[in-house]
Steps between C-alpha positions, in 0.01 A plus 500: 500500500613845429437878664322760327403276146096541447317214572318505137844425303593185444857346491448464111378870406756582755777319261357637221523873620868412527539343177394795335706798378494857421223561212337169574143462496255369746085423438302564810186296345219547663241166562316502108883533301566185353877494662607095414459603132709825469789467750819346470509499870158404710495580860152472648347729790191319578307670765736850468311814331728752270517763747638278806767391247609790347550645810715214631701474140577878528658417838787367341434573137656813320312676250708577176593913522595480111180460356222789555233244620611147631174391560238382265109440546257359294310754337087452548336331162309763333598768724879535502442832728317344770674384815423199719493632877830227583688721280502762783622265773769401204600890514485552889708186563747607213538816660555366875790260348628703218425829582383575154242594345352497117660174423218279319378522196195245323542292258260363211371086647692299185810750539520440841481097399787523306683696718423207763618257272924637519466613879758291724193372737143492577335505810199370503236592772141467582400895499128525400518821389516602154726667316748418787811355300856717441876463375720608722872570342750484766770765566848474696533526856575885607818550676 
């Protein structure tokens, strides 16, 4: 057992956060993304929601500083403008770890697929609400 590691990451998405390097790419599916078929890497969540995760990943996890928006939602079919209410936690917990602000931007459904398809790992989880899944492109760790 170690101190201080949230309870809701396991030792695999633990190793996997490790594995991966600066500009790598990690899918925070939420419960209705078909994860096993995109990812080259499956870790599965079950019972953990989006927010509860992101906030543990961004314990540990840097956000990349050389691109203008490391994170990337799933735009709303039919309404690319509107925005799901999880998207605010996503903002309030990015700016308690990262202290930024103005770092997500939507993407189209299929171009967020294929954008799945080449990230490093997906995380599967069992969030119910919609419109809950994002790429998160990891930075290097500040001095």
């Amino acid at each position: 057992m170690l101190k201080n590691i949230p309870n809701n990451l396991s030792p695999k998405l633990l190793k996997v956060l490790m594995e991966m390097g600066h500009g790598d790419e990690l899918v925070i599916g939420d419960g209705n993304f078909a994860a096993a078929g995109y990812g080259k890497r499956l870790v599965r969540a079950d019972g953990i929601g989006t927010v509860e995760l992101l906030e543990s990943i961004l314990t540990f996890f840097p956000l990349d500083t050389f691109v203008e928006k490391p994170v990337t939602l799933m735009a709303v079919v039919g309404d690319v403008d509107k925005e799901p209410e999880i998207w605010k936690d996503y903002r309030r917990i990015i700016q308690e770890k990262e202290q930024k602000t103005n770092v997500t931007k939507a993407i189209e459904r299929f171009a967020f697929y294929e954008r799945a398809k080449k990230a490093y790992a997906i995380v599967s989880t069992t969030e119910t609400s919609l419109y809950a899944c994002m790429i998160i492109k990891k930075g290097v760790k500040p001095d």
